[in-house]
C-alpha distance (Angstrom), angle and dihedral (degrees) to the residues before:
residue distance angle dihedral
X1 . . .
X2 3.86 . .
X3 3.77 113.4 .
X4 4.19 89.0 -146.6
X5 4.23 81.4 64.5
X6 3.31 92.6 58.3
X7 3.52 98.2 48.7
X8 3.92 89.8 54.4
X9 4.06 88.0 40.3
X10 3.80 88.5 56.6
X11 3.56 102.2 45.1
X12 3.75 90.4 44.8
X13 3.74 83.7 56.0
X14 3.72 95.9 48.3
X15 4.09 100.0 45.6
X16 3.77 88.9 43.7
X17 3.74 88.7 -139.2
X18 3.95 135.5 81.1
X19 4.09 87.3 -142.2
X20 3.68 94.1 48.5
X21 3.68 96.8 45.6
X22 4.30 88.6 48.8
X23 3.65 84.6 58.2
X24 4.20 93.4 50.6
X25 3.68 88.0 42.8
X26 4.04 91.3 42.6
X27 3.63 79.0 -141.6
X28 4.28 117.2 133.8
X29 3.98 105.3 -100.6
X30 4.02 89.6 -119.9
X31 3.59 84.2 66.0
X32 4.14 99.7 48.9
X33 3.93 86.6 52.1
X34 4.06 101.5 48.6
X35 3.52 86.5 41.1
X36 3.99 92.6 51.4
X37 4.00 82.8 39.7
X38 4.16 85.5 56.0
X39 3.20 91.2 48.7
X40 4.23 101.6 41.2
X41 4.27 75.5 49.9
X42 3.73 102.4 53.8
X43 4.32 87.2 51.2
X44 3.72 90.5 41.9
X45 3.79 87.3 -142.8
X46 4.41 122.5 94.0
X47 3.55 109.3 -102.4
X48 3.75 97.6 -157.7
X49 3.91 148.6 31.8
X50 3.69 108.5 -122.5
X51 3.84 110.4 -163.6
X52 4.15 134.2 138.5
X53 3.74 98.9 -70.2
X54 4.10 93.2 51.0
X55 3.67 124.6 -99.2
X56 3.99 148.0 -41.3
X57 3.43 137.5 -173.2
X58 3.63 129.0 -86.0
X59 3.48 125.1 -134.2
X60 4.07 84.0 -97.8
X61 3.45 90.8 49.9
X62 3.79 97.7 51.7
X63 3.57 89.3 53.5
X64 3.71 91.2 43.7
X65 4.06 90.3 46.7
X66 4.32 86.4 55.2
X67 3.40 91.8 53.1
X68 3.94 90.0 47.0
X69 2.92 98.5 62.8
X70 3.80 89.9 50.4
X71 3.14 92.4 60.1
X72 3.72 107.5 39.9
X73 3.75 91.9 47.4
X74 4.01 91.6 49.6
X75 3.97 85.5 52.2
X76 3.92 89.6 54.8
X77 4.00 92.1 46.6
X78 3.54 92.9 49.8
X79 4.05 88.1 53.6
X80 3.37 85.7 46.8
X81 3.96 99.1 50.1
X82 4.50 84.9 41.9
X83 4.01 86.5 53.0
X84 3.85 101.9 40.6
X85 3.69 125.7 115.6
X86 3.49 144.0 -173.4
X87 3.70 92.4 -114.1
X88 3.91 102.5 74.6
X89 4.17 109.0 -120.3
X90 3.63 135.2 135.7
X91 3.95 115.9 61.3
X92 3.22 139.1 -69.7
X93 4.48 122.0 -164.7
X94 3.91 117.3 -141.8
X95 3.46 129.6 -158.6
X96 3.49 134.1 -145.2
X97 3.84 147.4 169.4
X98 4.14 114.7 -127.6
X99 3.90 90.8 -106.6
X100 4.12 98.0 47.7
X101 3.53 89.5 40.2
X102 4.00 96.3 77.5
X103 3.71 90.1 60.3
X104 4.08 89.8 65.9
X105 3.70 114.5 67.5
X106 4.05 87.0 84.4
X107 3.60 95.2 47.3
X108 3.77 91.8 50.9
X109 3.83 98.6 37.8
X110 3.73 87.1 58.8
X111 3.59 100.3 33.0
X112 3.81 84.7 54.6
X113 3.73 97.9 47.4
X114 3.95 87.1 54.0
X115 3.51 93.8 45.3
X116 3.94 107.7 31.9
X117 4.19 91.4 167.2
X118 3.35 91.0 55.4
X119 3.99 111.6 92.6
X120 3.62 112.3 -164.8
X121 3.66 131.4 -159.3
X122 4.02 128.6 -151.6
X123 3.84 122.8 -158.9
X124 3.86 114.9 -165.6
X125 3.90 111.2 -155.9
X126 4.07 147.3 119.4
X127 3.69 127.1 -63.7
X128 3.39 88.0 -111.3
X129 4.11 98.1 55.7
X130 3.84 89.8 40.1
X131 3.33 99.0 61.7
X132 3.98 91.9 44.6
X133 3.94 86.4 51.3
X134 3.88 91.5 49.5
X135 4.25 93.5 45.0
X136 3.92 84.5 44.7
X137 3.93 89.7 46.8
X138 3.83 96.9 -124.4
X139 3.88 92.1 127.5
X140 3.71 118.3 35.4
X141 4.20 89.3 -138.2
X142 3.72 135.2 -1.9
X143 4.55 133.3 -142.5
X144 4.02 90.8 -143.9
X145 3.86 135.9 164.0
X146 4.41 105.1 -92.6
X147 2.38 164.2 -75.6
X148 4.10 96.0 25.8
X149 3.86 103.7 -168.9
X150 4.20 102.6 -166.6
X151 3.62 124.4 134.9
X152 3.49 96.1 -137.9
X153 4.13 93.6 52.8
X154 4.15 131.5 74.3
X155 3.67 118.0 -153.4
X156 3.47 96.2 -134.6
X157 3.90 94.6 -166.7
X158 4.22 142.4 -25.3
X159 3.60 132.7 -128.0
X160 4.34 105.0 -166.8
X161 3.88 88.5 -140.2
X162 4.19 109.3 -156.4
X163 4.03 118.6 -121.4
X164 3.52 121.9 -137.2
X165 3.98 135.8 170.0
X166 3.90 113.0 -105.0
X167 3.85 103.6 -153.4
X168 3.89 140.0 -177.8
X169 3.92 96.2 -98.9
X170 4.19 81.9 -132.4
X171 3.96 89.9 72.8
X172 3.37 124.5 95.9
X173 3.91 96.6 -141.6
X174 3.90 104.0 -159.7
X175 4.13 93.7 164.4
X176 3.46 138.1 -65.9
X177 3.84 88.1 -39.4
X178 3.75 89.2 73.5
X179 3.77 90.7 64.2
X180 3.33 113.9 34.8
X181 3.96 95.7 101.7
X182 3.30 91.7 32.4
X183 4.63 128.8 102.2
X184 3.74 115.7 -94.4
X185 3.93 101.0 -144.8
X186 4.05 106.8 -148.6
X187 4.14 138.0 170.6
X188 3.96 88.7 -152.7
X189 3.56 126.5 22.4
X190 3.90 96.8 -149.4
X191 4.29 96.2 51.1
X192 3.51 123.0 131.2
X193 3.84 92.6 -116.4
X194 3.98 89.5 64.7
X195 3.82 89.9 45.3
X196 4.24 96.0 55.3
X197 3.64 88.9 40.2
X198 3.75 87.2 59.5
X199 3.42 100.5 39.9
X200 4.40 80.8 54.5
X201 3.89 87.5 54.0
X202 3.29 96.4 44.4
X203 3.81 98.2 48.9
X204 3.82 83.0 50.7
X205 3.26 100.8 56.3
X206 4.09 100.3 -106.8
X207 3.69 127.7 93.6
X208 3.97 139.1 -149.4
X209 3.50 122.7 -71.8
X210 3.12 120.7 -179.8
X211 3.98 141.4 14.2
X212 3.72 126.5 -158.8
X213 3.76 117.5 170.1
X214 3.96 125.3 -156.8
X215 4.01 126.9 -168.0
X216 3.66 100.3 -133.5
X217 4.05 130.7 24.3
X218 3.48 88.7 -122.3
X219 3.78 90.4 66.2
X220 4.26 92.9 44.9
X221 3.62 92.9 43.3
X222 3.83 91.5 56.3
X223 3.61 98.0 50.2
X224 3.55 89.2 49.5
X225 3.60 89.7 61.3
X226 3.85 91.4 39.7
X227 3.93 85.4 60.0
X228 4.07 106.5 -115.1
X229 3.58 95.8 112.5
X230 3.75 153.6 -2.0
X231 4.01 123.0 -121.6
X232 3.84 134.8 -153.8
X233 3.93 119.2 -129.1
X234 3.40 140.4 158.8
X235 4.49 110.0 -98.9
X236 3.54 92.4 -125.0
X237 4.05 91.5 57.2
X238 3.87 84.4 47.6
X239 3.99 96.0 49.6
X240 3.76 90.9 51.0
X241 3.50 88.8 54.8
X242 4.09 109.2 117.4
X243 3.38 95.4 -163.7
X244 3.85 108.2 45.3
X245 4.13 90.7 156.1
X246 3.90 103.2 135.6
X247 3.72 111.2 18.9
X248 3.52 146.0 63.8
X249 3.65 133.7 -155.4
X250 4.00 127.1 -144.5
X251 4.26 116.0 -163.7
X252 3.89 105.7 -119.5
X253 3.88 105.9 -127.7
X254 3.49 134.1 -67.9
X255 4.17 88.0 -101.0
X256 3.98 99.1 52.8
X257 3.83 103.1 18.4
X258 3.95 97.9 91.4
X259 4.14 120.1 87.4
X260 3.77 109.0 167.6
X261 4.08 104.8 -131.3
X262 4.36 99.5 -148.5
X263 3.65 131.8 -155.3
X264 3.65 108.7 -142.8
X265 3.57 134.5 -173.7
X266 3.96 130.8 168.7
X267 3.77 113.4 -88.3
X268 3.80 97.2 -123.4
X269 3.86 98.6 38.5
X270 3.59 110.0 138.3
X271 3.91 101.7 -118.1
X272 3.83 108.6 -136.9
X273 3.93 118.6 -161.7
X274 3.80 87.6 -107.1
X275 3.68 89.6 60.4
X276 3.32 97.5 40.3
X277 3.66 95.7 54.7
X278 3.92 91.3 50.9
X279 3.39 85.6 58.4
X280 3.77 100.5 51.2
X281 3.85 82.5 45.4
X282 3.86 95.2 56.8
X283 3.73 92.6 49.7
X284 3.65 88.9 60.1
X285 3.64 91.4 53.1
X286 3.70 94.5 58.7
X287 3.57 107.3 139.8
X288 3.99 104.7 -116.7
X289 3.84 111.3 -111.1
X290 3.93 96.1 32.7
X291 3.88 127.8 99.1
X292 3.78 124.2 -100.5
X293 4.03 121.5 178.1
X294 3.53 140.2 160.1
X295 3.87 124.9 -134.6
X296 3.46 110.6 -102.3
X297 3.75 92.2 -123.9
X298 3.67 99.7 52.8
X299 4.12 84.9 92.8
């Protein structure tokens, strides 16, 4: 099977559309379709719907798309293991949720003074997209609410990131009591943070009310101040805060105020020296006091 059809089957697959996929490959559009044609030929079974709106996979072709991308991503670790060096260079991408992400300007100012060839790439999303991005090897590792339970994905270490309460600094927070009719302001409904904050209601004998979810923190953390809600965050997110003008913050106790924050990575990622090295670098900039572990497996 000729890797240059699988190219063309995969981005067919991905634009949804014979035209649009032409255009990506900057190939003529007579071209995409004989060589989707070839291809449909040489497995003897149809590889695509074709109907008004475009295309979509068959069942075939959703089985041939996994393997695809198999195949195409072993072909780019195996260039990657032929052109690595000692010297760390090339790039490596990062991911990050909003909340981990203020703990890495000081990794990557010092990883990139040690390693000036390297050029490193950071992708801000949800736990949820992250650890989609890292499984389809679009980021080489990933700062994600944990514990992440996939076979295909280490945990390559854990920071137990505090809770706290960020509230309006108007409100006269005298316990859970204070919130219990109150709008829990969120950036993903299914986090950790909304989880332990439940499990505090609950144990107290009050439940959620309400949900509002923003896009950016920017958005949340102004409405907290503006009085329509109350948010959950980890302390050390709140004490790097500049800007603190407005709110408050009050630790969640001892039983509910731990989420482990994870660094994940696929299991059979090839690990380049620029990679590598990040990750050396990030386990010196452990904050002291917090967990850090390995899965046992890892060796």
């Amino acid at each position: 099977m000729d890797i240059g059809l699988l190219k063309v089957f995969m981005a067919v697959a991905e634009e949804g559309s014979i035209s649009k996929a032409a255009q990506t490959l900057n190939y003529v559009q007579s071209n995409v379709t004989a060589r989707v044609q070839q291809l449909e030929q040489e497995l003897k079974t149809p590889l695509f719907y074709r109907h008004s709106r475009g295309i979509t996979l068959t069942s075939a072709g959703q089985t041939l798309m996994t393997y695809t991308e198999k195949i195409l991503n072993l072909l780019e670790e195996a260039e990657k293991a032929v052109l690595d060096s000692p010297i760390p260079k090339g790039s490596i991408t990062i991911g990050s949720d909003t909340t981990a992400a203020i703990r890495l300007p000081s990794i990557l100012s010092t990883y990139r003074g040690k390693f000036p060839e390297v050029e490193v790439h950071l992708e801000i999303g949800l736990t949820d997209h992250l650890i989609n991005a890292v499984l389809q090897y679009s980021v080489n590792g990933a700062f994600v609410d944990g514990p992440v339970e996939h076979p295909d994905i280490i945990q390559e270490l854990i920071i137990n990131e505090r809770l706290g309460l960020i509230i309006p600094e108007t409100m006269d927070f005298r316990g859970l009591r204070t919130i219990q009719d109150r709008t829990l302001l969120i950036l993903n409904p299914d986090c950790m943070y909304r989880l332990q904050l439940e499990e505090w209601l609950r144990d107290e004998g009050f439940r959620l009310a309400k949900v509002m979810q923003f896009g950016t923190m920017e958005g949340l953390l102004g409405c907290v101040k503006a009085g329509i809600g109350y948010a959950v965050l980890p302390v050390s997110y709140y004490n790097r805060l500049n800007v603190k003008d407005g709110i408050r913050c009050y630790p969640f106790p001892e039983r509910y105020r731990e989420v482990p924050t994870v660094f994940i990575r696929r299991r059979d990622l090839y690990m380049t020296s620029a990679f590598h090295k990040f990750i050396e670098e990030l386990k010196e900039h452990l904050p002291e006091g917090l967990t850090c572990g390995v899965e046992a497996s890892e060796s």
